[in-house]
C-alpha positions as CSV (number, residue, x, y, z in Angstrom):
1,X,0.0,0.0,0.0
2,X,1.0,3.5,-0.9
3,X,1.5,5.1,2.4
4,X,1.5,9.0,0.9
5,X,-2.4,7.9,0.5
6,X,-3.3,6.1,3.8
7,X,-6.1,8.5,5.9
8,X,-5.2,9.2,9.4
9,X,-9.0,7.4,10.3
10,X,-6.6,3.8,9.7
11,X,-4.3,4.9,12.8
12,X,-6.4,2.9,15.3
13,X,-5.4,3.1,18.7
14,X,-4.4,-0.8,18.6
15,X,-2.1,0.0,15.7
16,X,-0.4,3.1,17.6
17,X,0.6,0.9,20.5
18,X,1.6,-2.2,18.0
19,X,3.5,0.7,16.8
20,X,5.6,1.9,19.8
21,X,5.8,-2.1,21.1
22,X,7.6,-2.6,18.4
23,X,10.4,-0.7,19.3
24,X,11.1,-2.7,22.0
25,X,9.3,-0.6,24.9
26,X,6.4,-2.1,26.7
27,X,2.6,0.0,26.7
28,X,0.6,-0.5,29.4
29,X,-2.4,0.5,27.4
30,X,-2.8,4.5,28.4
31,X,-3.3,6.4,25.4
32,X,-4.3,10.1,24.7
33,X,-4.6,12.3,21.8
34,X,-2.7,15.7,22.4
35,X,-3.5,18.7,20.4
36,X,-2.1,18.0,16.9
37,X,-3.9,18.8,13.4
38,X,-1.0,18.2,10.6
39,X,0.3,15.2,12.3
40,X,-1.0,13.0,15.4
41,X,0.4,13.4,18.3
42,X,-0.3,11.1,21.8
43,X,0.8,10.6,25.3
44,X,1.4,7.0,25.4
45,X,1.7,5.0,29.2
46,X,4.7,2.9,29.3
47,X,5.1,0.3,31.7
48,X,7.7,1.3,34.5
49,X,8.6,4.0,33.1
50,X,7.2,8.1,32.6
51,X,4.9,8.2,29.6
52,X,6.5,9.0,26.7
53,X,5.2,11.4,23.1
54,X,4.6,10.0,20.1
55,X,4.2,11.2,16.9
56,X,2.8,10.1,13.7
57,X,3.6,11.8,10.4
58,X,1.2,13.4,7.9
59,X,1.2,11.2,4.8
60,X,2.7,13.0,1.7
61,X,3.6,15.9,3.7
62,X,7.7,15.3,4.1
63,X,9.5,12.7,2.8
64,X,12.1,10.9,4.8
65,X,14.8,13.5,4.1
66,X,13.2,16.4,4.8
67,X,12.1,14.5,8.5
68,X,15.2,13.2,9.2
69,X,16.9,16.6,8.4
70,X,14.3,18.6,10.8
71,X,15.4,16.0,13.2
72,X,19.4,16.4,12.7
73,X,18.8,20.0,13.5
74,X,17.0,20.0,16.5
75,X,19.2,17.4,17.8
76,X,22.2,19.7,17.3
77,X,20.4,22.1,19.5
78,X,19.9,19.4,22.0
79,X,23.4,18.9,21.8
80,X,24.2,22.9,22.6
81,X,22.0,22.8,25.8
82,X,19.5,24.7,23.9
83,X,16.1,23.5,25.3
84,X,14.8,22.1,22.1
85,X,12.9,18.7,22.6
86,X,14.5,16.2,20.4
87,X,13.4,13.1,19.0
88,X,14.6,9.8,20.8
89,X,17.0,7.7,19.5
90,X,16.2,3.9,19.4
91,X,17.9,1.2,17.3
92,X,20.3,3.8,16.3
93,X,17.7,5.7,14.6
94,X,14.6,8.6,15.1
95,X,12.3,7.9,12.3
96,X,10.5,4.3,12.5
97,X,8.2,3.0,9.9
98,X,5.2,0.4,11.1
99,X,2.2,-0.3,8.9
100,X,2.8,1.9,6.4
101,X,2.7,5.0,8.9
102,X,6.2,7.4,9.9
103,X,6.4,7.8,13.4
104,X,8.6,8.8,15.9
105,X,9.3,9.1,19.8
106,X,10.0,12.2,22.6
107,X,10.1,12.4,26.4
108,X,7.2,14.3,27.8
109,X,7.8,17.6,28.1
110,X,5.5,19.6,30.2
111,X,5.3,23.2,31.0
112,X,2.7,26.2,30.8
113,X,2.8,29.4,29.0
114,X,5.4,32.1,29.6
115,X,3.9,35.1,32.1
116,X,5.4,37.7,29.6
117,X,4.4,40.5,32.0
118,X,7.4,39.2,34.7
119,X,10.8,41.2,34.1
120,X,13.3,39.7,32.2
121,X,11.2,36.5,30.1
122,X,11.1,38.6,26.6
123,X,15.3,38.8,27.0
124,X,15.0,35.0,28.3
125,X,13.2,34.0,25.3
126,X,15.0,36.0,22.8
127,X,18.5,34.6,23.9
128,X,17.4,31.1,23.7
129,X,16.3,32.1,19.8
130,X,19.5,34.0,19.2
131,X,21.1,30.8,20.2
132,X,19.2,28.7,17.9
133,X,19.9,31.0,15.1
134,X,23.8,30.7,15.6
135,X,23.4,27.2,15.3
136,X,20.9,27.4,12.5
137,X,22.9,29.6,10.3
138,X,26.0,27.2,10.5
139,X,24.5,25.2,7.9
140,X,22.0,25.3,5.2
141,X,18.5,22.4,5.0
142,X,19.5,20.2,2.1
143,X,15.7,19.1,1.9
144,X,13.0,20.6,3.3
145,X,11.9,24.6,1.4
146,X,12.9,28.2,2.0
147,X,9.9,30.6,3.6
148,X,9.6,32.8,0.6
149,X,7.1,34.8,-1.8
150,X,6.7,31.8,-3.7
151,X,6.0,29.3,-1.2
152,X,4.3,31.1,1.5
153,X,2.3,33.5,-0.9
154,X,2.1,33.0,-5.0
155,X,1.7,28.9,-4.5
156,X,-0.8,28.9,-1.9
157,X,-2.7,31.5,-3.2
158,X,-2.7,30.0,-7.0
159,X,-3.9,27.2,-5.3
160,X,-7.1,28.5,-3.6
161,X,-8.1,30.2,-6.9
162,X,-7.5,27.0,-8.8
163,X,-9.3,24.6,-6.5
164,X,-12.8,26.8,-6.0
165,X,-12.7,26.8,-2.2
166,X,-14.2,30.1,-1.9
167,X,-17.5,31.4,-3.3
168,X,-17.7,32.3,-7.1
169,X,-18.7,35.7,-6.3
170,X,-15.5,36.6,-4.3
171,X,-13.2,34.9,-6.4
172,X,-12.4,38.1,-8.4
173,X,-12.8,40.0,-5.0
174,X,-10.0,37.9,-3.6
175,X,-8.0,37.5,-6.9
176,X,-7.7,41.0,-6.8
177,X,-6.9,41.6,-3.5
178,X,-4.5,39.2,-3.2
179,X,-2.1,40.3,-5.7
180,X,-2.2,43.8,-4.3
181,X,-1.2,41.8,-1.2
182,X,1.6,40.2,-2.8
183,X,3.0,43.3,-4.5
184,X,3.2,44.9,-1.2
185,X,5.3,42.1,0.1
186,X,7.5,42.6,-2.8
187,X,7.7,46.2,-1.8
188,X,8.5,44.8,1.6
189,X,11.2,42.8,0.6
190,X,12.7,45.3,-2.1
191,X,13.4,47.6,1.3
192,X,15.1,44.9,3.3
193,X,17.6,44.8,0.4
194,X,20.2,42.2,0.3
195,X,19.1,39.1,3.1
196,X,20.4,36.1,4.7
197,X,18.1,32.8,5.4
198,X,19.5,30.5,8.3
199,X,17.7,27.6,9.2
200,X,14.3,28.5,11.2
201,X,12.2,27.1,14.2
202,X,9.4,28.1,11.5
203,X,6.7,28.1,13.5
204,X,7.8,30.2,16.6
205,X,4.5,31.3,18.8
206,X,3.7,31.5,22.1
207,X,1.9,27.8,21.9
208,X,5.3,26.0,20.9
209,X,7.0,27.8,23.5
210,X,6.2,25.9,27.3
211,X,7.5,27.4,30.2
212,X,9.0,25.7,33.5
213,X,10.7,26.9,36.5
214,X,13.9,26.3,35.0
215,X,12.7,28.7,31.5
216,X,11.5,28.0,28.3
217,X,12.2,25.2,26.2
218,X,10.9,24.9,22.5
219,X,8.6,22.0,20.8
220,X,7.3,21.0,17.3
221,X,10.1,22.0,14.5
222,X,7.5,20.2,12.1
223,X,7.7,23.5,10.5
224,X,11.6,23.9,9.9
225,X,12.5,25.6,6.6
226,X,14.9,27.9,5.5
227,X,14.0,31.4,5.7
228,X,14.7,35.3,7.3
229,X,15.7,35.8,11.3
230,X,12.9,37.9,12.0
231,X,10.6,35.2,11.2
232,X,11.1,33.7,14.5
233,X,10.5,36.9,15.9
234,X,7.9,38.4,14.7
235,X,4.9,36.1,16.1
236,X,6.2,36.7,19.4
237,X,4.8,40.1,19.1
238,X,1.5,41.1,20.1
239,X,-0.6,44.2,20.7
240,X,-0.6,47.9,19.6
241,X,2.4,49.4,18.0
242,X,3.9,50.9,20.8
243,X,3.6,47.4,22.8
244,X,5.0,45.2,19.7
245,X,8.0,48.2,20.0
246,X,8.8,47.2,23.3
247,X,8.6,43.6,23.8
248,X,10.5,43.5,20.3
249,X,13.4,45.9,22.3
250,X,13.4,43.8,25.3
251,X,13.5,40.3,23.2
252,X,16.6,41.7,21.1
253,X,18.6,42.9,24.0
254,X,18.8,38.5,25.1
255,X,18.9,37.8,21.1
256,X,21.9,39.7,20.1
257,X,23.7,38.6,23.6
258,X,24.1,35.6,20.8
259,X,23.2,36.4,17.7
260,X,23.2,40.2,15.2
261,X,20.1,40.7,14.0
262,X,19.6,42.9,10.7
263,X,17.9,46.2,11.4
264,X,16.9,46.4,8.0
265,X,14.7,43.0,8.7
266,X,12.1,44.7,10.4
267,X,10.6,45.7,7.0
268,X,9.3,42.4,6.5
269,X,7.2,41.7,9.9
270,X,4.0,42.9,8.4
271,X,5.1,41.1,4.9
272,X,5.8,38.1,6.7
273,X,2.6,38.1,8.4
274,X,0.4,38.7,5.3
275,X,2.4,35.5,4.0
276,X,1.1,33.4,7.2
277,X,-2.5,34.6,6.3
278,X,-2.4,33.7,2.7
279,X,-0.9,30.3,3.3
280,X,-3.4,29.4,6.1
281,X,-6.2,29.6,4.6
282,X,-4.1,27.4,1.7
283,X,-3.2,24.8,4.3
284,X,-6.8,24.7,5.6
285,X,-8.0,24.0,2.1
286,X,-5.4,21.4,1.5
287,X,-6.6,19.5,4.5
288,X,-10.1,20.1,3.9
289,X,-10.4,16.3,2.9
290,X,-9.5,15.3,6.2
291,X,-12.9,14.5,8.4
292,X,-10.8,16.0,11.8
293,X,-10.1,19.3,10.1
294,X,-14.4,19.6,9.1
295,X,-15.0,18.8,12.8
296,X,-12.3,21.9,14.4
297,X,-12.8,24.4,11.4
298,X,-16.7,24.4,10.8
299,X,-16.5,28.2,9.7
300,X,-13.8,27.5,7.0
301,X,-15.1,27.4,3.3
302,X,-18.4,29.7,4.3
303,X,-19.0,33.1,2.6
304,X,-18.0,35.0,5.9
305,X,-14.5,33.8,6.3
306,X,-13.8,34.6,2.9
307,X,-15.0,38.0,3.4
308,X,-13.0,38.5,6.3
309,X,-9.6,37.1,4.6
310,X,-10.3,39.8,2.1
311,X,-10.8,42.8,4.7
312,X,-7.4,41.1,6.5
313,X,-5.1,41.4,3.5
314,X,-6.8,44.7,2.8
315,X,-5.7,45.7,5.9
316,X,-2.4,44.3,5.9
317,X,-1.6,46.3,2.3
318,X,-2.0,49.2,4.3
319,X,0.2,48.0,7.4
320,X,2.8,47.5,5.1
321,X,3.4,50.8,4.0
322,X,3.0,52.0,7.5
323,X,6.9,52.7,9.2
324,X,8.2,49.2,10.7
325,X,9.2,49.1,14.2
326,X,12.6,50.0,15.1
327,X,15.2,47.2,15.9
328,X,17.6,48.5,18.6
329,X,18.6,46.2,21.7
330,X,19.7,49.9,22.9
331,X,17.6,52.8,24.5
332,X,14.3,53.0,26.3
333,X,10.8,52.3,24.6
């Protein structure tokens, strides 16, 4: 059997703890479904032993390569004491194969969400992703794809137009809207001038970011790629203007304890984040064929979500010709 075309609806709980057994640990039978909608994820009992993460791979998302890659680089983090949670190693290897479905293992990680209020956690956090970025920029991802206008904006929204998912009468709407959209990212990226990619957490927001009383530590590189610094950056912003301009200072003065960030990089926050929009609503279409997606997203595919994607990119043309925040780990804001 093919396994790019094997629905997630054949991953039985039975087969998820023939699965693990086969590695040689033990189940005891305790099984639960964590938050997870591109892959599956569970906390699976283990007998003698803490519970341990595992987690089963999308079909036809990435091939071997690409997983194995994600799971070099997070390991090399691992290996710098940066709190990245790797993959375990069993059998000499992290990526196991049983019924025709990818899978691999973690320790349970716990932790809450950071209290970014409390002095000092924005410089904690951005230190921790300066240090991933040193690492990540000593070496370039061989397989898995760079975060670009292409990929993030001109694919995704080709395919949305191509595949029908919105209504006929705001296809022009959007069609029109969209490459505005896109032209201002250009723009964007014209005024950033000449810039680097490093490898990327890729998918850097508060909810893959868990917090203990030792710090944070960082989960779910599923999302690697190649691709600008300010990437990880940028969704770790929240707010007005004036409060993105200070938690952005006080998360550069830890980041460039480790790492130099380009000033000229904070032309492409708002580009960035028009990207994430357009290729959301892409990866929600692409998914739309899978029954758990129908169940959590019961609003995607109706008239009003499309009319509020178009008054978001509206808005985000004019954001991005609004003056980007400044990047200085120096002064007051």
């Amino acid at each position: 059997m093919d396994q790019n075309n094997i629905p997630f609806s054949n991953l039985s709980p039975d087969l998820i703890l023939d699965a693990i057994d086969s590695l040689g640990l033990h189940t005891d039978g305790r099984l639960l479904a964590l938050n997870s909608y591109e892959n599956r994820v569970y906390q699976v009992g283990v007998e003698d032993a803490l519970p341990i993460v595992a987690k089963f791979y999308r079909p036809n998302r990435w091939d071997d390569d690409a997983i194995l890659e994600e799971h070099a680089f997070v390991q090399s983090l691992a290996d710098a004491e940066i709190p990245a949670v790797a993959p375990s190693i069993i059998n000499n290897s992290t990526l196991f194969n049983y019924q025709h479905f990818r899978f691999s293992i973690f320790h349970k990680h716990g932790g809450r969400a950071p209290d970014l209020d409390q002095k000092g956690v924005l410089q904690w956090i951005g230190r921790f992703i300066g240090r991933i970025h040193a690492i990540g920029s000593l070496a370039d991802f061989r397989h898995r794809p760079e975060l670009n206008i292409t990929t993030f904006g001109e694919e995704p929204s080709n395919y949305l137009l191509e595949q029908g998912m919105m209504p006929k009468e705001l296809e022009s709407v959007y069609r029109g809207v969209v490459a505005q959209a896109l032209e201002g990212v250009k723009r964007c990226f014209d005024r950033t001038g000449d810039l680097a990619t490093l490898r990327l957490h890729g998918d850097c927001h508060m909810g893959n970011l868990l917090w203990t009383d030792a710090g944070p530590h960082f989960v779910d590189f599923d999302d690697s790629r190649m691709g600008p610094a300010i990437q990880d950056l940028w969704m770790m912003l929240s707010g007005t203007p004036n409060e993105m301009q200070k938690q952005f200072h006080q998360i550069l003065l830890g980041y460039e304890d480790f790492y130099e960030f380009n000033p000229n990089e904070v032309h492409l926050i708002e580009a960035l984040r028009t990207l994430r929009l357009i290729h959301y609503s892409a990866w929600l279409a692409r998914r739309w064929d899978d029954p758990a997606f129908k169940v959590a997203f019961t609003w995607f595919n109706t008239q009003q979500y499309w009319q509020d994607r178009i008054l978001e990119l509206r808005e985000q043309i004019a954001l991005m010709d609004e003056p980007p925040l400044i990047a200085s780990a120096s002064g007051n804001f």
